[in-house]
C-alpha positions in Angstrom: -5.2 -22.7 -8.1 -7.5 -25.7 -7.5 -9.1 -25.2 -3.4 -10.0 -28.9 -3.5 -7.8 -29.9 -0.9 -8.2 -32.6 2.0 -7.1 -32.5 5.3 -8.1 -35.6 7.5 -5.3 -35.5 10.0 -5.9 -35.7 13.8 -9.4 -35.2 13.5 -11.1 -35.4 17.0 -14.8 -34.9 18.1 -16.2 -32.4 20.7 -18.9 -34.3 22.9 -21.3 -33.0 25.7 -18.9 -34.5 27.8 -16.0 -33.1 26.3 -13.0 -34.0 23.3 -12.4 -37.3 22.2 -9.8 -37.9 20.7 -9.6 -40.7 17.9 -7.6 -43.9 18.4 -5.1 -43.4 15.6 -4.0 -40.0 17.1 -3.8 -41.9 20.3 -1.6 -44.6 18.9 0.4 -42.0 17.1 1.0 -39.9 20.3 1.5 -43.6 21.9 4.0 -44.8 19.4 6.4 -41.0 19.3 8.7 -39.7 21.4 7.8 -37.2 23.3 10.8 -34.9 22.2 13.0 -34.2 19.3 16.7 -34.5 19.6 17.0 -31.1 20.3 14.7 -31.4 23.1 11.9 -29.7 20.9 8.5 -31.4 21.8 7.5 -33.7 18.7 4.2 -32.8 16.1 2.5 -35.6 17.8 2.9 -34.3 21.2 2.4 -31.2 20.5 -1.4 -31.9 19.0 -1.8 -34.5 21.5 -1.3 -31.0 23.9 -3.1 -28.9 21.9 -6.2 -31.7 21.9 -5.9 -31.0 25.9 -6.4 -27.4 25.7 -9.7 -28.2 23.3 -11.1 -29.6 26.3 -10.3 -27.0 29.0 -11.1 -24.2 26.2 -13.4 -25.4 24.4 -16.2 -22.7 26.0 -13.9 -19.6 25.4 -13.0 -20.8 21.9 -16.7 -20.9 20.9 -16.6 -25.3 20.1 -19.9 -26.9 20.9 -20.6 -30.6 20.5 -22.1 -30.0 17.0 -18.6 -29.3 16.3 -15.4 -31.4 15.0 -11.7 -30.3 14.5 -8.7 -31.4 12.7 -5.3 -30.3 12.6 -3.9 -28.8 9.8 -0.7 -27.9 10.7 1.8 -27.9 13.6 5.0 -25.3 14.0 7.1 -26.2 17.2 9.4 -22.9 18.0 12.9 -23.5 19.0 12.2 -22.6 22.4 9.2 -25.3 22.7 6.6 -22.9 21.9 3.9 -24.8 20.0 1.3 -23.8 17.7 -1.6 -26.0 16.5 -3.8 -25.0 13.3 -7.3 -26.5 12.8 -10.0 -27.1 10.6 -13.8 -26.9 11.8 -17.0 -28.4 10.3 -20.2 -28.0 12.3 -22.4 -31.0 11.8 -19.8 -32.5 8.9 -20.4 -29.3 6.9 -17.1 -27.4 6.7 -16.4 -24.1 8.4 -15.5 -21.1 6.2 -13.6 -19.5 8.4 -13.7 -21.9 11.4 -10.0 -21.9 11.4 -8.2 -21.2 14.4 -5.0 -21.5 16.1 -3.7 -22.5 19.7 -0.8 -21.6 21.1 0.9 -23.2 23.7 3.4 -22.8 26.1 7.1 -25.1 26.1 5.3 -27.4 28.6 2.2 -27.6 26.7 0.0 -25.3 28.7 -2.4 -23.4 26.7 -1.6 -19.7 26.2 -3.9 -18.0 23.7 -5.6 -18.5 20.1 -6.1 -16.8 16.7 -9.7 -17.4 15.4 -10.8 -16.4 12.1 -14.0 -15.6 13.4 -15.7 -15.3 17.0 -18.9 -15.5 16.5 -20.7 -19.0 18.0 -22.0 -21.1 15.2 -25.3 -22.1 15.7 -27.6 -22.5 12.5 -31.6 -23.3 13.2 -31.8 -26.0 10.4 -28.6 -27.2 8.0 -31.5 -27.9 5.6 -30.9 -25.7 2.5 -33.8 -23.4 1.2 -32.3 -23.5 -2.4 -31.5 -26.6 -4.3 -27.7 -27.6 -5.0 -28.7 -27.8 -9.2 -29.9 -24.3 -8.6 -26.8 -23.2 -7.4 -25.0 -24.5 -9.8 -26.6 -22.7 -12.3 -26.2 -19.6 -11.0 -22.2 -20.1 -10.0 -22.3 -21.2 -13.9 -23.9 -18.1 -14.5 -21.1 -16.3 -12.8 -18.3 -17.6 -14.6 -19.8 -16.6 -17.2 -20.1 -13.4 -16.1 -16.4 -13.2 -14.9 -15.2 -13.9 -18.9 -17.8 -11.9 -21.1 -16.6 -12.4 -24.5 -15.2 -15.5 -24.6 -17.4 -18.7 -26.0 -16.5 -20.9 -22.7 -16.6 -24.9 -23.6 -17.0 -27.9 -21.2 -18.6 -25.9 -18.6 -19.3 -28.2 -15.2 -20.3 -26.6 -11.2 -20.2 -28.7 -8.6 -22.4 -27.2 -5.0 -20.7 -28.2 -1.9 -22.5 -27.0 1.3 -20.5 -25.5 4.0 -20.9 -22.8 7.2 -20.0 -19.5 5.9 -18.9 -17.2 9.4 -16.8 -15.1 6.6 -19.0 -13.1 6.2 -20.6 -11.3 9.1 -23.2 -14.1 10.9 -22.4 -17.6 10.5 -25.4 -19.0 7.4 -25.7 -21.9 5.5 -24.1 -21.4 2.4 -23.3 -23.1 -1.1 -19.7 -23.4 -2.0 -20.0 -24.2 -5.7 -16.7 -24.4 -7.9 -18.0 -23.9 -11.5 -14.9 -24.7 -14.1 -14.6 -24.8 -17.8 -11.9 -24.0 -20.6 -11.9 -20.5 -22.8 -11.8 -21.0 -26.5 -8.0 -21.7 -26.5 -8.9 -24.6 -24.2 -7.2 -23.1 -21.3 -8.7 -23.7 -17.8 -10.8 -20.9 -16.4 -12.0 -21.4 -12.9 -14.5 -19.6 -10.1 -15.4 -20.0 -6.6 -19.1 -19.0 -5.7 -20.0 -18.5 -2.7 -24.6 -18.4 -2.5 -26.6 -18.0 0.1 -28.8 -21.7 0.9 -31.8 -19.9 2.3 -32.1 -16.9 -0.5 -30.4 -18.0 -3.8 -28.1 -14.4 -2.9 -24.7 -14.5 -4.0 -22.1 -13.9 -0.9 -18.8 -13.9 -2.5 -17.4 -15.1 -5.5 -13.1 -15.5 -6.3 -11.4 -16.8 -9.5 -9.9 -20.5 -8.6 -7.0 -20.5 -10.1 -4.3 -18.2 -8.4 -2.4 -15.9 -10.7 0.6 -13.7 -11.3 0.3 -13.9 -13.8 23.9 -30.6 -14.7 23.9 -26.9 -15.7 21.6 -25.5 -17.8 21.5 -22.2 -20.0 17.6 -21.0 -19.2 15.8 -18.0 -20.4 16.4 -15.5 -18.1 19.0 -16.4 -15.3 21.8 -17.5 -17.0 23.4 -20.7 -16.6 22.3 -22.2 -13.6 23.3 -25.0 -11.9 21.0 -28.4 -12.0 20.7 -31.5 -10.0 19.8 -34.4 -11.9 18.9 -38.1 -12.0 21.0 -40.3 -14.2 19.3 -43.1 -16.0 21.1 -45.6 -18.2 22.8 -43.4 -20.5 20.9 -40.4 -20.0 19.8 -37.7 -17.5 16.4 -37.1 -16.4 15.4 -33.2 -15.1 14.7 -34.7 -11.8 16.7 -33.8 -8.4 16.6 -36.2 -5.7 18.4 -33.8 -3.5 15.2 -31.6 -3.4 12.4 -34.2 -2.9 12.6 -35.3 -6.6 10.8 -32.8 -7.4 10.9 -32.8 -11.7 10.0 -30.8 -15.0 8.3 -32.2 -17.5 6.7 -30.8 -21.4 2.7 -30.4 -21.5 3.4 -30.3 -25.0 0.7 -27.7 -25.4 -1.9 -29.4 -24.0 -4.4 -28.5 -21.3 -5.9 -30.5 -18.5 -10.0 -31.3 -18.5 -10.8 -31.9 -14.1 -13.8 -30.7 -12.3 -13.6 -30.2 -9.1 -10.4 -32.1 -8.4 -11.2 -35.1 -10.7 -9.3 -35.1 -13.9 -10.6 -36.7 -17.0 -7.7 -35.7 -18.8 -4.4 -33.5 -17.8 -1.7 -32.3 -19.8 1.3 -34.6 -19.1 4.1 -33.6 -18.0 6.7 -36.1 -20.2 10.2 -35.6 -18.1 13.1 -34.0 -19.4 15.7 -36.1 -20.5 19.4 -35.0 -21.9 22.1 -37.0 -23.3 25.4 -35.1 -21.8 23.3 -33.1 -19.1 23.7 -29.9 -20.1 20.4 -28.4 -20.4 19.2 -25.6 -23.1 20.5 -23.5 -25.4 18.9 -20.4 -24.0 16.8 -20.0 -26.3 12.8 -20.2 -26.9 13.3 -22.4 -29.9 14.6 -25.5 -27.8 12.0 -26.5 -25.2 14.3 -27.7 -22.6 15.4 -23.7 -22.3 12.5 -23.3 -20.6 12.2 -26.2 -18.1 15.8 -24.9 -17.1 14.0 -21.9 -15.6 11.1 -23.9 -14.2 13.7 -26.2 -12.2 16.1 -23.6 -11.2 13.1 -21.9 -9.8 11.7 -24.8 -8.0 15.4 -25.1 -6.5 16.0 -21.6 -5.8 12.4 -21.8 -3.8 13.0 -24.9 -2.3 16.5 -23.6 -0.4 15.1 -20.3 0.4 12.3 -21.9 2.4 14.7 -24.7 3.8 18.0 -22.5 4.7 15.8 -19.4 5.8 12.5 -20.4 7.3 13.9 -24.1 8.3 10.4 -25.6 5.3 11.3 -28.6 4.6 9.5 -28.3 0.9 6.4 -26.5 -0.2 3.9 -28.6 2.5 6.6 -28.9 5.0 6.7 -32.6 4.4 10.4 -33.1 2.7 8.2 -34.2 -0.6 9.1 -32.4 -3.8 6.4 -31.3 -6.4 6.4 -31.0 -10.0 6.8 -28.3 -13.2 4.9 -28.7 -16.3 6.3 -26.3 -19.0 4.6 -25.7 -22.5 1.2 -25.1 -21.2 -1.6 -24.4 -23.3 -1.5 -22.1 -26.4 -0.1 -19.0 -25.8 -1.0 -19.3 -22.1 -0.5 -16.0 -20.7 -0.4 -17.9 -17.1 1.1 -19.6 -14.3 -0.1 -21.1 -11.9 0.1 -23.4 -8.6 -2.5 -26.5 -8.2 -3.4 -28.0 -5.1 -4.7 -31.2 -6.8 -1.7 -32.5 -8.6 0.7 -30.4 -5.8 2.8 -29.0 -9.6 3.5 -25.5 -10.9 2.2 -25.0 -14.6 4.0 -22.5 -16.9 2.5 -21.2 -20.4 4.8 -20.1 -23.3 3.0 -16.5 -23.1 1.6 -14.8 -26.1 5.0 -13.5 -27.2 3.7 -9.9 -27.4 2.4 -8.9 -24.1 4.7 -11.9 -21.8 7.1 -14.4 -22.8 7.9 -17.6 -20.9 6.6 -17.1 -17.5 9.2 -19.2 -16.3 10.7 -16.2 -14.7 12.7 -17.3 -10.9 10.2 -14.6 -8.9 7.2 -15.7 -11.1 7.8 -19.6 -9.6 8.6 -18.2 -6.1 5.6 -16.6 -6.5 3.1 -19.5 -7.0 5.4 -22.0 -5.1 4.4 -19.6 -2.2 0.6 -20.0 -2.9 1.1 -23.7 -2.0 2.2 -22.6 1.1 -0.1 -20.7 2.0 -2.8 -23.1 0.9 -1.1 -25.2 3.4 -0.5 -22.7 6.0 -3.0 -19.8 6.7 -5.3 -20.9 3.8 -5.6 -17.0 2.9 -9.7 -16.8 1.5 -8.8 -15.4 -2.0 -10.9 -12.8 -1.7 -11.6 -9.4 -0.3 -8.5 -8.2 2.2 -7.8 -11.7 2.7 -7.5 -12.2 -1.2 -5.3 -9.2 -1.4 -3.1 -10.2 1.8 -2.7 -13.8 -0.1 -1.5 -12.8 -3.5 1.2 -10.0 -1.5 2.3 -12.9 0.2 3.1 -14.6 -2.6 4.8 -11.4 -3.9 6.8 -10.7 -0.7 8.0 -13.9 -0.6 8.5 -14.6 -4.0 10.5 -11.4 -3.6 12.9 -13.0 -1.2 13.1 -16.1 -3.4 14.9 -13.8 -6.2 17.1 -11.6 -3.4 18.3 -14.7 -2.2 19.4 -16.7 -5.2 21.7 -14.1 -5.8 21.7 -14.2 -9.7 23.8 -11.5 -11.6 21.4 -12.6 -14.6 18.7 -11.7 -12.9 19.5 -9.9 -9.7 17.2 -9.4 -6.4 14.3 -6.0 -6.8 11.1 -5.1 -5.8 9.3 -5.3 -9.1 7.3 -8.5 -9.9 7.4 -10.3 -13.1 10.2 -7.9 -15.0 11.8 -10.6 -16.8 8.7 -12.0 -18.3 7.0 -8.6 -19.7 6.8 -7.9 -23.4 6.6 -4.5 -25.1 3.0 -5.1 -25.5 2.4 -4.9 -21.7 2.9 -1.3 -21.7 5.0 -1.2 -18.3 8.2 -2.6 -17.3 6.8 -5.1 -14.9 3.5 -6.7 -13.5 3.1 -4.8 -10.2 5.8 -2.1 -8.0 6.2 -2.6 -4.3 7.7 0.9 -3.3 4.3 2.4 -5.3 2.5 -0.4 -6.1 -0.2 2.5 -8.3 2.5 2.6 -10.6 0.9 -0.1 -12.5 -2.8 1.9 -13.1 -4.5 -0.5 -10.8 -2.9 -1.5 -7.2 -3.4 0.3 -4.1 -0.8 2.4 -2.4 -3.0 2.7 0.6 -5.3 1.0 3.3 -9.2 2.2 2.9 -12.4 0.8 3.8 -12.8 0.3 0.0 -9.6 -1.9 -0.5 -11.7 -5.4 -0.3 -13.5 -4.5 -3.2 -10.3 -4.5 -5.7 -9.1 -7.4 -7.2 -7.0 -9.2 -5.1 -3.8 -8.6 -7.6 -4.2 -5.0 -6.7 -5.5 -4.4 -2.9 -2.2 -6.9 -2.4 -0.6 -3.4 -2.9 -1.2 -2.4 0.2 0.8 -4.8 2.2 3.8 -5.2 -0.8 3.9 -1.3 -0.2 4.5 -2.2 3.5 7.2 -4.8 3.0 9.2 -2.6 0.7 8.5 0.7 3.2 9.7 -2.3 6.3 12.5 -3.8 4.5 14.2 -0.1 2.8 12.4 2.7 3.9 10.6 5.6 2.5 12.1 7.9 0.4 13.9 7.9 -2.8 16.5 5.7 -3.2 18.6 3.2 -6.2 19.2 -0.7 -5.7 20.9 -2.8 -7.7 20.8 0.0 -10.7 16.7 0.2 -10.3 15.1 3.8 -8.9 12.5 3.9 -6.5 10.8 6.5 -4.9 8.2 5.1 -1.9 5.7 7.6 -0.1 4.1 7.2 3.2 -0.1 8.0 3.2 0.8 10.2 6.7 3.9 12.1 5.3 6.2 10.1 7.9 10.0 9.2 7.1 10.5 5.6 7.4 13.3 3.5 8.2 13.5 0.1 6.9 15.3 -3.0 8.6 16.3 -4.8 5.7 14.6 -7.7 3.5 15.7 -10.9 5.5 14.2 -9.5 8.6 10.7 -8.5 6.5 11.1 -12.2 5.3 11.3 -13.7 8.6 8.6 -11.4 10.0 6.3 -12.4 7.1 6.4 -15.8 6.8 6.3 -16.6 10.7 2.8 -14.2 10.5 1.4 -16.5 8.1 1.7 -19.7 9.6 1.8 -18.9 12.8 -1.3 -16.1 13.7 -2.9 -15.8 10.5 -6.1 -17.4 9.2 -8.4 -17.8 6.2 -10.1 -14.4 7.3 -7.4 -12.4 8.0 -7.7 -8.8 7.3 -5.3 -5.8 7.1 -5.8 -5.0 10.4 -5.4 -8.3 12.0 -2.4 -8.5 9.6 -0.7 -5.7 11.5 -1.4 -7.2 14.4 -0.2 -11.0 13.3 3.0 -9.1 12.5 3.5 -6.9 15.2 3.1 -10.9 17.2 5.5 -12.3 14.7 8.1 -9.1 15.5 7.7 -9.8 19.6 8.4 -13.2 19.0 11.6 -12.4 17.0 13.1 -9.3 18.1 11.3 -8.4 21.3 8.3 -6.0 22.5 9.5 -2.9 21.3 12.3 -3.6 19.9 13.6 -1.4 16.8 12.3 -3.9 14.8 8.7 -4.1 16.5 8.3 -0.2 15.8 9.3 -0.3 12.9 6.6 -2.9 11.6 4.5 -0.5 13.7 5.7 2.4 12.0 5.5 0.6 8.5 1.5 -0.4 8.3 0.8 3.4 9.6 2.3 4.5 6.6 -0.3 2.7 4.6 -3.0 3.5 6.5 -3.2 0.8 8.6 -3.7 1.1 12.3 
């Protein structure tokens, strides 16, 4: 998934003399009520608040006038509680892991903050030692590297330089995203992360985020559709969820570096002459987009009747599904820069369509966190962002109920072929079942790929939500262990949801780990249920039984 993403709202300034605060957020704050019409305070006054607390804190949260914030996101609790996430750059360079959040009290007193990272930025020189063609060679280099074997075409790297305090003491750092297309002209994608003063390389992460009417889809059925009539036709687009759409890439592939598109795949919309959509069937195209729309819907109400999102950014907008990706795309994936979800047709030997309804939950959750926590997809942080993707996407498929396709802890059943060699893509209740994933927390886990040290907290959710033990649900076995021999009980998957999803965009950050995970949850578990409630322990108990303490 494309990490080219702009956020230039409520930006403000620290000075020697303290914040200022820019006129538009002034006129915004000027021009809103000061409280929704439940009595809720509104976004605006809650950052004008949180802009307040900058000041007073600004010492104890590390800011120095080389410093400017802006906010990236705003939850209000129901109780008045606010929470206000920010951005950092120090001298206009942006902050890896300069995210932090403040929390504030129902009458806007400061309370506390999450930081991604402590330590005071303060670089001798933002003058870099190695040269921004230089490191675009060597993130070139890397991609390479990352796809031996394949003759990659159209190859482009574009240096960026940023503050990395990711990675022990703050440095001057390139961030250089090197793209290009494989030899089927599918995208491939890296994030290199270089040292400015020694040519080193710090970190490096793939770019593009993995999981790999009515309307008779693939694999759910017949699904209900919302739709848009136009003249005498229907168009695959629901204006009851944002109007968000599906469209056909007709097998072609999109050609962007670095968030600039010379050419995409389109995504031509759907249209039907009696609005009844598919045949079921691979051989008629619109079988597919059936899928990708259900998906998008069943997503879009989970998040809306469950965690009260209004739509993947929060913002009521709908996004879009291109189906018919590629050829043979064994791939889907979520993109920041068009805000769509893009499906390929699979090989047909090792995946089908991976159009499969926890497949999009998946991805559509990437896009959350992208605008949430902002999960570094790497390391423990890489890991912790594909599980949530995983755990939530989990919840997606419990909740839409489907007989066709009914609620389980596996991921990506549906769209596995024989030539996989296992009945799905990764197993929460023992996540090694699939050769790779982790069952367990060690100090080794950040070195995994993030598909597999995810295991680790999907091992949690399924030990939080059913327990350890052996056990059937909905006709599928399972059998989870606990790394200290411990019996756990679990307190069901709505609550694991809730728990989950008000960690990541409430305490979590870009560098979250797995042990400020635990904690995050343990937070998002006093906020819901109470200091030592059942539910508390039990997230307590949970993370133990992986290893994490």
């Amino acid at each position: 998934m494309s990490r080219i993403r702009q956020h230039v709202r409520g930006t403000r300034r620290l000075t020697t003399a303290g914040v200022a605060v820019t006129s538009a957020t002034l006129l915004a704050v000027a021009l809103s009520p000061a409280a929704q019409a439940d009595g809720r305070p509104t976004r605006a006054t809650a950052v004008a608040n949180a802009a307040s607390a900058l000041v007073a804190q600004a010492a104890s949260l590390g800011l120095t006038a080389a410093e400017d914030t802006s906010v990236r996101d705003v939850v209000v609790d129901r109780n008045g509680t606010q929470h206000v996430r920010y951005d950092r750059t120090y001298h206009q360079l942006p902050v890896l892991g300069g995210d932090f959040v403040v929390h504030l009290a129902p009458n806007g007193a400061y309370r506390s903050a999450d930081r991604a990272t402590r330590s005071r930025i303060a670089l001798s020189s933002i003058v870099p030692k190695v040269s921004g063609p230089k490191a675009a060679d060597l993130a070139v280099n890397a991609l390479r590297a990352a796809n031996l074997g394949d003759a990659l075409k159209n190859l482009k790297a574009k240096p960026e330089l940023v503050v990395d305090a990711l990675h022990g003491a703050p440095k001057l750092a390139w961030r250089t995203n090197a793209v290009g297309q494989d030899s089927l002209g599918n995208p491939v994608a890296r994030t290199v992360l270089t040292d400015a003063r020694t040519g080193a390389q710090i970190d490096a992460w793939d770019s593009i985020e993995t999981a790999t009417g009515d309307g008779k889809s693939l694999y759910s059925g017949t699904v209900p559709l919302e739709t848009t009539q136009s003249g005498s036709s229907y168009q695959l687009k629901d204006p009851t969820r944002g109007n968000t759409f599906t469209g056909d890439a007709e097998n072609k592939t999109d050609l962007c570096f670095f968030g600039i598109c010379f050419s995409r795949a389109p995504a031509t919309l759907f249209t039907d002459a009696d609005n009844h959509w598919g045949t079921g069937a691979t051989s008629d195209r619109s079988s597919a987009a059936v899928d990708a729309q259900y998906g998008t819907n069943e997503t879009w109400d989970y998040y809306k009747n469950v965690q009260g999102r209004n739509g993947i950014a929060g913002d009521g907008k709908g996004s879009y599904n291109r189906v018919h990706y590629g050829s043979n795309y064994n791939n889907a994936f979520w993109d920041d820069s068009c805000f769509c979800m893009t499906y390929g047709d699979g090989d047909g030997t090792t995946f089908g369509p991976l159009v499969a309804l926890d497949v999009a939950g998946h991805e559509m959750s990437h896009g959350v966190t992208s605008k949430t926590a902002a999960l570094t997809y790497s390391g423990e942080s890489g890991g912790l962002n594909e599980a949530t993707s995983d755990i939530l996407g989990t919840m997606v498929e419990w909740y839409a109920n489907n007989p066709s396709d009914p609620g389980d802890y596996l991921i990506g059943e549906k769209i596995v072929k024989s030539g996989f060699g296992k009945p799905a893509l990764r197993f929460m209740d023992k996540p090694s079942k699939d050769g790779n994933s982790a069952d367990y927390w060690s100090s080794s886990v950040g070195n995994l790929d993030v598909h597999y040290s995810s295991g680790v907290a999907n091992h949690f959710a399924y030990l939080l939500a059913e327990g350890s033990g052996a056990k059937t649900i909905n006709g599928v076995s399972y059998d989870s262990p606990t790394y200290n021999g411990s019996a756990v009980t679990g307190i069901g998957r709505d609550k694991v949801g809730k728990i989950w999803y008000r960690a990541l965009t409430v305490y979590m950050t870009s560098s979250t780990n797995y042990k400020a995970a635990r904690t995050a949850t343990l937070n998002a578990a006093k906020d819901l249920y109470g200091a030592g409630s059942t539910e508390y322990n039990a997230v307590a108990a949970a993370w133990s039984a992986v290893n994490v303490t």
